[in-house]
SESEPA-732062 format. One line per 4 residues: number of its first residue (from 1); their letters; for each residue x, y, z of C-alpha. Coordinates in steps of 0.1 Angstrom, whole numbers, always signed. Example, Ala and Ser with C-alpha at 12.3 -4.5 7.8 and 13.67 -1.06 7.14 Angstrom:
<nodes>
1	AS	+123:-45:+78 | +137:-11:+71
</nodes>
This chain:
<nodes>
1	XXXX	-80:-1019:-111 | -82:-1017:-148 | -105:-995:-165 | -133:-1018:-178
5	XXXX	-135:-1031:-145 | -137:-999:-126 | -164:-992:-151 | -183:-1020:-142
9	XXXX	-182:-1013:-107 | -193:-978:-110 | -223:-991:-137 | -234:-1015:-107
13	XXXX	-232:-989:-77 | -258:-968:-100 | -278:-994:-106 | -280:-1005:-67
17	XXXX	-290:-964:-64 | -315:-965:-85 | -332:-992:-72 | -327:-980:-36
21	XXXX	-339:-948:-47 | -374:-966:-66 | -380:-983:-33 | -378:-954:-12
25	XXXX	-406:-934:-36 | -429:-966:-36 | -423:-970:+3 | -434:-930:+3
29	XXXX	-470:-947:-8 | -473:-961:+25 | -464:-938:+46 | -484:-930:+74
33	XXXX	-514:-956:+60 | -491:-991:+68 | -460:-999:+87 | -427:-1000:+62
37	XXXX	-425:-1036:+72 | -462:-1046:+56 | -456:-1019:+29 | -419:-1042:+20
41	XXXX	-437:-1069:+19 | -466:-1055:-1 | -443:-1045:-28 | -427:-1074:-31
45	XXXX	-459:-1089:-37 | -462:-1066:-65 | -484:-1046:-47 | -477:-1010:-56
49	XXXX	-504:-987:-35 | -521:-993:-5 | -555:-982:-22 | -554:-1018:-40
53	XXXX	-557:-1033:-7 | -595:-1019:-10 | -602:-1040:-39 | -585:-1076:-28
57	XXXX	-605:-1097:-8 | -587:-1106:+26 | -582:-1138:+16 | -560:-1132:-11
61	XXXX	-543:-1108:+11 | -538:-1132:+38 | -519:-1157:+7 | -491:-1132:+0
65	XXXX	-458:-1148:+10 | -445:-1131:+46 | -484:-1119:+55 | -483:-1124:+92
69	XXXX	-516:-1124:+116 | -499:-1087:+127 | -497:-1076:+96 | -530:-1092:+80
73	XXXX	-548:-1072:+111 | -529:-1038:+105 | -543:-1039:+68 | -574:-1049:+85
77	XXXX	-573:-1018:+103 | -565:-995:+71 | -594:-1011:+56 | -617:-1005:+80
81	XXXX	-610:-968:+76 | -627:-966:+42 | -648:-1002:+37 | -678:-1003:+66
85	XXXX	-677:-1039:+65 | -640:-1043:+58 | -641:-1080:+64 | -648:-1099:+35
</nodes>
């Protein structure tokens, strides 16, 4: 392998690391508040925090792309924990 190329390939393994390692600190967030499955799909929704779930009606929660009924009733359940009528 020339040199350029084994450059390249070692500039793209970092990359893949870092990334790896940025999803593992924002999946840290979660932890023990959401399942890592809701908390993937919660940041691929852009959603960074589980404390913004507070603030988003349910409806718009139930809209993001891969929001099952399991998952839309665990976040249900996180809310309830700080909203006394966590279901608007």
């Amino acid at each position: 392998m020339s040199l350029p190329d084994e450059n390249a390939r070692l500039l793209a393994l970092a990359a893949d690391n870092a990334v790896m390692a940025a999803e593992s600190v924002a999946l840290k967030l979660f932890e023990g508040r959401l399942p890592r499955r809701i908390a993937r799909i919660l940041l691929a929704a852009g959603i960074g925090a589980p404390e913004h779930l507070l603030f988003m009606p349910m409806g718009r929660i139930a809209t993001l792309p891969g929001m099952s009924a399991a998952a839309r009733r665990e976040i249900q359940a996180y809310r309830s924990r700080f909203i006394p009528t966590a279901n608007v």
